[in-house]
C-alpha positions in Angstrom: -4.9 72.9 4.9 -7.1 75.2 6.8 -10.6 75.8 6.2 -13.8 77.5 8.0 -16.3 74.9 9.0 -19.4 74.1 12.0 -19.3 71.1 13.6 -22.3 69.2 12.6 -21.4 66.6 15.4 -18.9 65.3 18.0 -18.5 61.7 18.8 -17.4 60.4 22.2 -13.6 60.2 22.7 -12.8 56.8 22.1 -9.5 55.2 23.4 -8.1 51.6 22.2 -5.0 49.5 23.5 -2.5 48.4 20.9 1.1 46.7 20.9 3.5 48.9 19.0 6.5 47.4 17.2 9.1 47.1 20.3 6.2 45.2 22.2 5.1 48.1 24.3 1.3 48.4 25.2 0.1 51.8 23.9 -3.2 53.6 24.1 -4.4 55.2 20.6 -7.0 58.0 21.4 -9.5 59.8 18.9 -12.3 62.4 18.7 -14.2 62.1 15.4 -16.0 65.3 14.3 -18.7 65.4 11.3 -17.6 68.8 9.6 -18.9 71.4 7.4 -18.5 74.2 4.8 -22.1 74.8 4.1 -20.9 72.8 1.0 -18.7 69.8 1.8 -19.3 67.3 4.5 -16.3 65.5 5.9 -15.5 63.5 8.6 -12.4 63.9 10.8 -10.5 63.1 13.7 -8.4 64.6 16.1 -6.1 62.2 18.1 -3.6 62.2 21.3 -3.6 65.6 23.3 -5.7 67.0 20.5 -8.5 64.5 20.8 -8.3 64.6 25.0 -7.8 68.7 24.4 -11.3 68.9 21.9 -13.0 66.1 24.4 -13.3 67.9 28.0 -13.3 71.6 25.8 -16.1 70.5 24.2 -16.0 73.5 21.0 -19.4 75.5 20.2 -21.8 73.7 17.4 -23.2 77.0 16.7 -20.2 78.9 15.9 -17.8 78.2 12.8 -14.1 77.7 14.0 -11.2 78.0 11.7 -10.0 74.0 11.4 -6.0 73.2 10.5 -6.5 69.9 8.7 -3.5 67.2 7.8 -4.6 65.4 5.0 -3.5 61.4 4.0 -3.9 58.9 1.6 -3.5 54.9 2.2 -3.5 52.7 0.0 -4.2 48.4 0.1 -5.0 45.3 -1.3 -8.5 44.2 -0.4 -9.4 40.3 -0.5 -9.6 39.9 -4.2 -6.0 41.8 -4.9 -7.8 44.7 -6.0 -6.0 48.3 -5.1 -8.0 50.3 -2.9 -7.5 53.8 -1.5 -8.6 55.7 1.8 -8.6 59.3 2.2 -7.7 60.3 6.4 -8.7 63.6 7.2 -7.0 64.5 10.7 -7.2 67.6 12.6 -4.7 69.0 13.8 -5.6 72.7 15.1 -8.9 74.0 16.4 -10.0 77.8 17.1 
């Protein structure tokens, strides 16, 4: 999905060291950006080489930039066995 938006705010890159299934130690990294429409507000994140790439280019605030978005659902069990659901909004082009 791609859609025109400012960038209301960019958060700090963040990076945090997991185990993947085989054992290996991996490093996840994200960029989270507060996004808008001039209507809808939504919060997404870039991650890997996208997230490093946004990081040091640091993108114009003032300037609306045309955003490729990959969009998930997940859905859990929370403690009482009740299904929950949790939209991901992840970026996965910039200009």
């Amino acid at each position: 999905m791609d859609r025109l938006v400012l960038i209301k705010e960019q958060l700090p890159m963040r990076e945090r060291s997991y185990t993947d299934q085989q054992g290996q130690q991996k490093v996840f990294v994200s960029t989270g950006f507060v996004l808008t429409d001039g209507i809808n507000t939504m919060f997404a994140e870039a991650v890997g080489d996208m997230a490093r790439a946004l990081d040091q280019q640091k993108p114009d605030l003032t300037v609306p930039h045309l955003v490729t978005f990959e969009l998930s659902c997940r859905e859990w069990l929370d403690q009482q066995q009740q299904r929950r659901f949790e939209n991901g909004v992840r970026i996965v082009r910039m200009a």
